[in-house]
Residue frames as qw, qx, qy, qz and C-alpha x, y, z in Angstrom:
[[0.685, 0.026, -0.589, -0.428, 286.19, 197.25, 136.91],
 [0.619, -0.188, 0.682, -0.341, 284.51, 194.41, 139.43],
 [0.520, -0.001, -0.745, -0.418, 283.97, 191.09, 138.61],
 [0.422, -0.238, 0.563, -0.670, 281.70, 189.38, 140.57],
 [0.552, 0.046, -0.701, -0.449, 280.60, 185.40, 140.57],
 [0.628, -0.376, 0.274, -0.624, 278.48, 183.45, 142.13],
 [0.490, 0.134, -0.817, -0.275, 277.95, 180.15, 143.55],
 [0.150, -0.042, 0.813, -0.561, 276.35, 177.82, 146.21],
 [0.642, -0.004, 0.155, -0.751, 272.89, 177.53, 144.70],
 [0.248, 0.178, -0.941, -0.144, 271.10, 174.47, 143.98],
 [0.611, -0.214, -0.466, -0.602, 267.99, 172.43, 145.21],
 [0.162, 0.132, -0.709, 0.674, 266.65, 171.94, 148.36],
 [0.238, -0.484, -0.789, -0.294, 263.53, 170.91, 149.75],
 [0.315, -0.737, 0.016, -0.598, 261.19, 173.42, 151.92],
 [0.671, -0.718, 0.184, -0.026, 262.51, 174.17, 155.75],
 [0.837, -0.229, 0.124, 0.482, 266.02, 173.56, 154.69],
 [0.046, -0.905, 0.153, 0.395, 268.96, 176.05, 154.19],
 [0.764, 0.296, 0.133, 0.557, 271.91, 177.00, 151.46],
 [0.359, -0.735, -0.023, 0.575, 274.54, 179.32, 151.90],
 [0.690, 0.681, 0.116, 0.217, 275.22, 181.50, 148.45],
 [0.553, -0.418, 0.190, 0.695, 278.96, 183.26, 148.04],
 [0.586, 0.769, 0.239, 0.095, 279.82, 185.86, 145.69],
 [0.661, -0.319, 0.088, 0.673, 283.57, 186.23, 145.11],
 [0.252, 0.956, -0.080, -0.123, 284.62, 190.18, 143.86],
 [0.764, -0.174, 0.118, 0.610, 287.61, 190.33, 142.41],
 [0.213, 0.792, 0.399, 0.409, 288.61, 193.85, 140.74],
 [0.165, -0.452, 0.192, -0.855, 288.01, 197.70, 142.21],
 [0.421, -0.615, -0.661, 0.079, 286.88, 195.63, 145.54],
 [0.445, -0.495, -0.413, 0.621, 288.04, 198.76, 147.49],
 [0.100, -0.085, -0.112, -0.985, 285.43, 200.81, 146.09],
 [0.246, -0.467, -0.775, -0.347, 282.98, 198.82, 146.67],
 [0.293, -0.300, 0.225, -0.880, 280.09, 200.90, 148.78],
 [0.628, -0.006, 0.283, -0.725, 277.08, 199.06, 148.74],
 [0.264, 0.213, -0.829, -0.445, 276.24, 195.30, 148.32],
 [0.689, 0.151, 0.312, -0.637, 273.12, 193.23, 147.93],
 [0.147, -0.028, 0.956, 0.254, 271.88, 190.21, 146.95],
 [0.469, 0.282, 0.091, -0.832, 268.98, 190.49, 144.54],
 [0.383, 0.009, 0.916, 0.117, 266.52, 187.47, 143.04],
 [0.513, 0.167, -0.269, -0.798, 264.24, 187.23, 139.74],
 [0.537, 0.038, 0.807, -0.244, 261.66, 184.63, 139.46],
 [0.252, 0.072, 0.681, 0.684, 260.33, 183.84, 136.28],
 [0.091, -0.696, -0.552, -0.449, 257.89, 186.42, 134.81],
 [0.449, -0.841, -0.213, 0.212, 258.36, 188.57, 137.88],
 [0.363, 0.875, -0.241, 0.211, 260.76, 191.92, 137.98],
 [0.514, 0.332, -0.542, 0.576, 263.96, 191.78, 140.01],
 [0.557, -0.803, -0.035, -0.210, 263.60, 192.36, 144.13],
 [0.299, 0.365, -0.736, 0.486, 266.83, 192.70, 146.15],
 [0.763, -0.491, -0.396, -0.141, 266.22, 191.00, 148.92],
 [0.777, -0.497, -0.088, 0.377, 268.98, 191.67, 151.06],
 [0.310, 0.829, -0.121, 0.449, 271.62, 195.13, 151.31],
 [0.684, -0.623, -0.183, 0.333, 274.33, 195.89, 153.00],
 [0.087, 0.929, -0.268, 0.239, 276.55, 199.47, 153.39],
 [0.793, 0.236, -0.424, 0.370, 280.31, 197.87, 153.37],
 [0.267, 0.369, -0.318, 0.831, 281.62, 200.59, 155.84],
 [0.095, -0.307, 0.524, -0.789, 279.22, 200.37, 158.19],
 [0.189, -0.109, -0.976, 0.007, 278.05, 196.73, 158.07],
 [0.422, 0.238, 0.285, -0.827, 274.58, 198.87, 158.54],
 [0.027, 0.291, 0.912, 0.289, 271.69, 195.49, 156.58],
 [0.578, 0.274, 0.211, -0.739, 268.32, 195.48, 155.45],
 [0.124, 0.119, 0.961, 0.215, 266.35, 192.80, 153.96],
 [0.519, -0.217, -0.460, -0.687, 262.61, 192.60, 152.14],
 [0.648, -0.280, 0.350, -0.616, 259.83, 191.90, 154.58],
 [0.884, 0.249, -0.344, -0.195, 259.52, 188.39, 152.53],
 [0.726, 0.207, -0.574, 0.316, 263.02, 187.04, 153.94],
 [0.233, -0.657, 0.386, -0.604, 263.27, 189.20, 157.15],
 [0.757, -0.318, 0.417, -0.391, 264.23, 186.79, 159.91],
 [0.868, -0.208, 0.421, 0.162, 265.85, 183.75, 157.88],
 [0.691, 0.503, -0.034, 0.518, 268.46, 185.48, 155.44],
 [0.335, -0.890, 0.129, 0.282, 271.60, 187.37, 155.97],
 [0.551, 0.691, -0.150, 0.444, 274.06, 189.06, 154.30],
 [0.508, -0.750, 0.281, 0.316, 277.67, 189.53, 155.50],
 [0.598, 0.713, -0.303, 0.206, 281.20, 190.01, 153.61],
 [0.848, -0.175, 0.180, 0.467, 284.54, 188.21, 154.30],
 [0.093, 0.931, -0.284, -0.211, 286.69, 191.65, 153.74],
 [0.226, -0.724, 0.615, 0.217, 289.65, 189.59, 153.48],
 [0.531, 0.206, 0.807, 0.154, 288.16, 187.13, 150.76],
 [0.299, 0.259, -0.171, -0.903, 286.38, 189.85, 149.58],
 [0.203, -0.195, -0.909, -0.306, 283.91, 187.46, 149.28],
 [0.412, -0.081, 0.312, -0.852, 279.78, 188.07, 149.94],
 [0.019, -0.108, -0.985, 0.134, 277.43, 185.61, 151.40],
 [0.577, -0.240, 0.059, -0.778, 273.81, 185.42, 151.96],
 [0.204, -0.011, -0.979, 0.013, 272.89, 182.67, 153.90],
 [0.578, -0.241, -0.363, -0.690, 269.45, 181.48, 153.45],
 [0.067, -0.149, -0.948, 0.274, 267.19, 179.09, 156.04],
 [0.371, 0.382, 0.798, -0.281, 263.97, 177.85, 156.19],
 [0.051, -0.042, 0.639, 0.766, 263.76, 177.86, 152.71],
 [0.509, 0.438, 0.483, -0.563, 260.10, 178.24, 150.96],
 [0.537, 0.310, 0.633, 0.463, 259.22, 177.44, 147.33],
 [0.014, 0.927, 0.273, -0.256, 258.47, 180.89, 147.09],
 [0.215, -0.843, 0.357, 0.340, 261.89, 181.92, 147.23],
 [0.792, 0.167, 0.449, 0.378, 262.80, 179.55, 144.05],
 [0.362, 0.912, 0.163, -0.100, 264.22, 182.03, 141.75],
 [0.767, 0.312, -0.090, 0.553, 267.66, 182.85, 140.05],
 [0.440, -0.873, -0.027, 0.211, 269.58, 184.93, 142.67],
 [0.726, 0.449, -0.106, 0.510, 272.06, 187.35, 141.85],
 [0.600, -0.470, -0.128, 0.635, 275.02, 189.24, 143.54],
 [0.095, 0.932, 0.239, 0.254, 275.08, 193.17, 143.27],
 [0.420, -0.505, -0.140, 0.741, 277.67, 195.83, 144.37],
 [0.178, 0.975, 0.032, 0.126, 277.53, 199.57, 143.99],
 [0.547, 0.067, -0.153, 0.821, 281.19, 201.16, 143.88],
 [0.258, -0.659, -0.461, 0.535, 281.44, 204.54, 144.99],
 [0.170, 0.164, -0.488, -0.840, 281.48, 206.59, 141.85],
 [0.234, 0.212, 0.948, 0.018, 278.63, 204.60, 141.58],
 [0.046, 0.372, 0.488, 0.788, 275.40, 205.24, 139.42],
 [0.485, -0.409, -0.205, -0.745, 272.19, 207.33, 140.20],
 [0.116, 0.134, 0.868, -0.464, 270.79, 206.25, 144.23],
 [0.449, -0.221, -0.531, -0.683, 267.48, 204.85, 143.84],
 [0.765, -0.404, 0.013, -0.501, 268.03, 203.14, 147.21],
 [0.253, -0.296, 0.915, -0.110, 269.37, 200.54, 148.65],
 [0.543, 0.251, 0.801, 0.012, 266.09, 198.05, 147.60],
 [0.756, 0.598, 0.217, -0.154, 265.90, 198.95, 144.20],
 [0.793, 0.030, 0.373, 0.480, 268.55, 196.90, 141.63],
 [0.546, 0.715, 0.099, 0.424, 268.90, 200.13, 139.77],
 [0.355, -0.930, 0.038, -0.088, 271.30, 201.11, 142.27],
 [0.680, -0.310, 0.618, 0.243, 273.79, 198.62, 141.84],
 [0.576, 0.679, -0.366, -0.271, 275.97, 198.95, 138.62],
 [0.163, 0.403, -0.895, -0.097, 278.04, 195.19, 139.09],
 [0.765, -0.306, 0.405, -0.396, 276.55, 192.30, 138.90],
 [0.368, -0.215, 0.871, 0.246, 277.28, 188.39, 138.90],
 [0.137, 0.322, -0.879, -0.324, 275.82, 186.15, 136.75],
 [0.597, -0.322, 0.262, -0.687, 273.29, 184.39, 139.16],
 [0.102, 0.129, -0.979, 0.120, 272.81, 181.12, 140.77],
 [0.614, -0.239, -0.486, -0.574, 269.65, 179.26, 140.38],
 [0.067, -0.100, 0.905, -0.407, 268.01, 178.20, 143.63],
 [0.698, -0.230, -0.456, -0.502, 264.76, 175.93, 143.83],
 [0.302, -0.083, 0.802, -0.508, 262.92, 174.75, 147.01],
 [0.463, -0.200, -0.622, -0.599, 260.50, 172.42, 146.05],
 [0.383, -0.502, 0.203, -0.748, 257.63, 171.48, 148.49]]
């Protein structure tokens, strides 16, 4: 079992940043594969942002490419994405993802049905 919570979101006006956290506690040392993925309302899920634990090998959606990043604090076991130059675009309720390594069916790294843990999600809004 993972658990996995977020926090850091919160409101912020366009061109400005917020750093999100997602603390694992659990089976962290299975985790394989983790990502931060966001839903807006009426819209489907999109990770936006992956990363292979073991070989700190990212990828991000064209949309954020250039002002997010994902990284993990092994020894917090804690994952970040830290956002800048926000857009109201990106308002949406952002959640933390991790595949373990038993994990289910690969669909990919950018699609959320790869990832069997997630958090909870933290609501971020950029208004303009």
């Amino acid at each position: 079992q993972l658990q996995l919570v977020e926090s850091g979101g919160g409101s912020v006006q366009a061109g400005g940043s917020l750093r999100l956290s997602c603390s694992a506690s659990g089976e962290t040392n299975t985790m394989q594969w983790m990502g931060w993925a966001r839903q807006a309302p009426g819209k489907e899920r999109e990770v936006v942002a992956s990363m292979y634990i073991h070989g700190v090998n990212t990828d991000y959606a064209d949309s954020v490419k250039g002002r997010f990043t994902i990284s993990l604090d092994n020894l917090k076991s804690t994952i970040y994405l830290q956002m800048n130059d926000l857009r109201p675009e990106d308002t949406a309720m952002y959640y933390c993802a991790v595949r373990l390594h038993r994990g289910e069916r690969w669909f990919g790294r950018d699609d959320p049905r790869s990832y069997g843990n997630w958090g909870q999600g933290t609501q971020v809004t950029v208004s303009s």
